[in-house]
C-alpha positions in Angstrom: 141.9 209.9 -57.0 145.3 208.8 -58.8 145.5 205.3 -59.5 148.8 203.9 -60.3 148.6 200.9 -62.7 152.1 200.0 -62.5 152.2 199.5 -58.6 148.7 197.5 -59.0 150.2 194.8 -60.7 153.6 195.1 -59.2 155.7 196.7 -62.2 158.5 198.4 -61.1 159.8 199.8 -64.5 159.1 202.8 -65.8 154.9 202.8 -66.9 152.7 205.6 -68.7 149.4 205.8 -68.8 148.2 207.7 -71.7 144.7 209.0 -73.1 143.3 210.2 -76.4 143.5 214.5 -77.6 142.0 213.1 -80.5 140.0 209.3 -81.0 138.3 207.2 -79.4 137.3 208.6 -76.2 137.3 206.6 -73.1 140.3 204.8 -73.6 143.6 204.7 -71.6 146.4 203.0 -72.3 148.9 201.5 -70.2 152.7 201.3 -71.7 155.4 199.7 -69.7 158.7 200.0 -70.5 161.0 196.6 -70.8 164.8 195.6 -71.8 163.5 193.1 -74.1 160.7 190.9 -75.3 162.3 188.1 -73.3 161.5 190.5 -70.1 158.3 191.3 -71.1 157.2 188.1 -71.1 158.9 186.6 -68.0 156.7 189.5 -66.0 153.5 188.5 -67.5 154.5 185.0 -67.2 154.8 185.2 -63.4 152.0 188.2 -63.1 149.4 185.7 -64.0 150.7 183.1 -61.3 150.3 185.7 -58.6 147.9 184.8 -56.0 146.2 188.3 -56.1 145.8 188.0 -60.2 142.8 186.4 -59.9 140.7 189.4 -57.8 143.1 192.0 -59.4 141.3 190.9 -63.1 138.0 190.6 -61.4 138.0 194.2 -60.4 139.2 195.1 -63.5 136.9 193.5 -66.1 134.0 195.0 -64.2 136.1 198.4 -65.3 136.6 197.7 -69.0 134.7 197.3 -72.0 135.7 193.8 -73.8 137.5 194.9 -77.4 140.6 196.7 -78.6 143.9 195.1 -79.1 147.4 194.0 -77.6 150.1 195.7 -79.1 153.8 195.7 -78.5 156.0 198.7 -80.6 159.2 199.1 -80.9 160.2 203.4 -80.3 163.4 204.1 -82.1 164.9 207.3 -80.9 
């Protein structure tokens, strides 16, 4: 079964789901690509207003393990 996180929560940019070679095993790790930080939060901003946010973090809290972190990096290519 594929589950595609980005079309979950409607992102339409470009999204990566990664996991560990080597670490902590278990963990994935979404990654979604914006213009700016501005954009970033704007998305989150109106993700959590959603109607279907509510039973969306539901589901996944029941899938996750609480810990870890938020992080935002900058790639320079």
């Amino acid at each position: 079964m594929v589950f595609d996180a980005g079309k979950a929560i409607g992102f339409r940019g470009t999204a990566r789901v990664s996991i560990p070679s080597f670490g902590p095993q278990g963990q994935v790790c979404w990654e979604g690509e914006f213009s700016d930080l501005a954009e970033c939060q704007k998305f989150w901003n109106d993700w959590w207003k959603l109607p279907t946010t509510p039973a969306h973090m539901k589901k996944w809290n029941e899938l996750v393990e609480s810990g870890g972190t938020s992080e935002i990096w900058v790639l320079r290519t």
